[in-house]
C-alpha positions as CSV (number, residue, x, y, z in Angstrom):
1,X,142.9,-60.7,268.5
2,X,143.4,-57.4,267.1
3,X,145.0,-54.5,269.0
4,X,141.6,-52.9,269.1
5,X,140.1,-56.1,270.1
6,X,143.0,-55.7,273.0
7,X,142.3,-52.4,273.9
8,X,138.4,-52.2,274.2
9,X,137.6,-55.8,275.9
10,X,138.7,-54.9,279.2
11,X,136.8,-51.4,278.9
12,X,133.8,-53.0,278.0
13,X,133.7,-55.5,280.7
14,X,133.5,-53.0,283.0
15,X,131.4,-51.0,282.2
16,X,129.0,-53.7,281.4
17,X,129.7,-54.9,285.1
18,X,128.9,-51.3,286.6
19,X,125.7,-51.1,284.6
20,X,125.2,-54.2,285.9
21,X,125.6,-53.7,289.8
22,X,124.3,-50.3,289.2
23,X,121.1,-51.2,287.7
24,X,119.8,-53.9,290.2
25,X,118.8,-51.4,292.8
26,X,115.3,-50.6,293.4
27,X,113.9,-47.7,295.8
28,X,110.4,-47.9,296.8
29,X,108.8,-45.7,298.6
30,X,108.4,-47.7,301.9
31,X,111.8,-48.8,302.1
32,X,112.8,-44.8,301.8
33,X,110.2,-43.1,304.2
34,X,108.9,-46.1,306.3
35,X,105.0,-47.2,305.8
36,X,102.3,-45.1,305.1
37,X,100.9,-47.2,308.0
38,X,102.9,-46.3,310.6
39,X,103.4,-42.7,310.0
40,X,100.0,-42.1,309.1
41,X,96.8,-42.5,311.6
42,X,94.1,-43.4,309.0
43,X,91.5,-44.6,311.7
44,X,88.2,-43.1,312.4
45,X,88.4,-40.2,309.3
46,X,85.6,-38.1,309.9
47,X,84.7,-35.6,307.3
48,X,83.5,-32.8,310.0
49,X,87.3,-32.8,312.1
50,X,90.0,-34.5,309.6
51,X,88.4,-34.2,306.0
52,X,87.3,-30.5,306.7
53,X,90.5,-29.2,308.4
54,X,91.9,-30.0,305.5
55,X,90.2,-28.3,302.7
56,X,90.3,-25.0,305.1
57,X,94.1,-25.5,305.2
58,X,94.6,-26.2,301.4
59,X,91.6,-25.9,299.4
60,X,89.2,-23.0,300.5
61,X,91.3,-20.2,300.1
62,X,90.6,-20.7,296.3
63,X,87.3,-22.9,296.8
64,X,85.0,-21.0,299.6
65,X,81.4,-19.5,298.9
66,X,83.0,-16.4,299.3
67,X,86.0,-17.0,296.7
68,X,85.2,-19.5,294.5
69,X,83.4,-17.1,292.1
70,X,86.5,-14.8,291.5
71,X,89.2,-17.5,292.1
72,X,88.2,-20.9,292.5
73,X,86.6,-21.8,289.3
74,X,83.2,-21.9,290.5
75,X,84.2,-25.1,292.6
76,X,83.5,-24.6,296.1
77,X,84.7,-27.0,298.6
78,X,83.9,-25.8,302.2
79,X,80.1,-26.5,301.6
80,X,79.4,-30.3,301.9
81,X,76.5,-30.9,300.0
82,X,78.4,-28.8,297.1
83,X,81.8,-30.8,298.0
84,X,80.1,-34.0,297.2
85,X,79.7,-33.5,294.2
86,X,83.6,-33.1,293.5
87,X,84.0,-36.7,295.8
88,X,81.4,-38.2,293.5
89,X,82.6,-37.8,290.1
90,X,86.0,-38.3,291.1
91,X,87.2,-34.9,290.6
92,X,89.0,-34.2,293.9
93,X,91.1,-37.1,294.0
94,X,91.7,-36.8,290.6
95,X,92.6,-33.3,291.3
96,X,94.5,-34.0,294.5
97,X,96.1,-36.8,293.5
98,X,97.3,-34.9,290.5
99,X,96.4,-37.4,288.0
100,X,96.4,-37.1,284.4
101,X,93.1,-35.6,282.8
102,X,92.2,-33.6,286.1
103,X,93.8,-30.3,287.2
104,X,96.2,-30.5,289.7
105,X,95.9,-29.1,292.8
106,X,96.4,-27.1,294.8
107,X,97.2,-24.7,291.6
108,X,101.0,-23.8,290.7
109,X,101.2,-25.9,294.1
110,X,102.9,-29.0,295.5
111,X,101.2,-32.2,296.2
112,X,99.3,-32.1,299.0
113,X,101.4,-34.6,301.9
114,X,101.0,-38.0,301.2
115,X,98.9,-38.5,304.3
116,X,96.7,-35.8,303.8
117,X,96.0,-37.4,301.1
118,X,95.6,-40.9,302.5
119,X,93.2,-39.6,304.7
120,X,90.8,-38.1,302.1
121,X,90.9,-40.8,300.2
122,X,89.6,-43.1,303.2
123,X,87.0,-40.8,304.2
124,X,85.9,-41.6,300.7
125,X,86.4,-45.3,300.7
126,X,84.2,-44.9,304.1
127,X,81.7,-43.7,302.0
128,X,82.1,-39.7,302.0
129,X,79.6,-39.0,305.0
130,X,79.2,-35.8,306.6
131,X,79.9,-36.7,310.3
């Protein structure tokens, strides 16, 4: 064995063996913050007392009648038979969700809470109704 062959083994090995150890370690998102489930009360999603507070919390400053001309893009939100629209082509959970090929919102904005989120998305999988 050479003296570099000497010198380098043992520095190899462990680093290999940290890279190892180190890299076997997942995080998912459950394990971290606990189930969606749990945390999260996703039964009996209503669009006229969940669904609804929550566009006037995040979305209608921008997205109102009254805005939505100067500020919102022309998308208003706090109208329901306008709002479906936005549920039916996909472009509020593509927007909310902040997937690629929509525009994220809210604008310059975090993510809305995962929750939030959760919940919108149910009301839709309920079938969007205005109740």
């Amino acid at each position: 064995m050479t003296v570099i062959g000497k010198y380098f083994k043992p520095k190899i090995v462990v680093i290999l063996s940290f890279l190892w150890c180190t890299s076997c370690y997942y995080e998912n998102e459950e394990d971290l913050y606990g189930s969606l489930i749990e945390t999260c009360d996703l039964t009996e999603i209503t669009y006229g007392i969940e669904v609804k507070a929550l566009l006037n919390t995040h979305c209608t400053v921008c997205h109102s009648t009254s805005s939505a001309a100067s500020i919102g893009a022309n998308i208003v939100l706090d109208d329901y038979a306008l709002l479906s629209k936005y549920v039916d082509n996909g472009k509020l959970m593509g927007s909310i969700n902040h997937e690629s090929g929509y525009q994220a919102m809210p604008k310059s904005g975090a993510k809305l809470p995962a929750c939030d989120i959760a919940k919108v998305q149910t009301w839709i999988d309920n079938g969007a109704s205005n109740d």
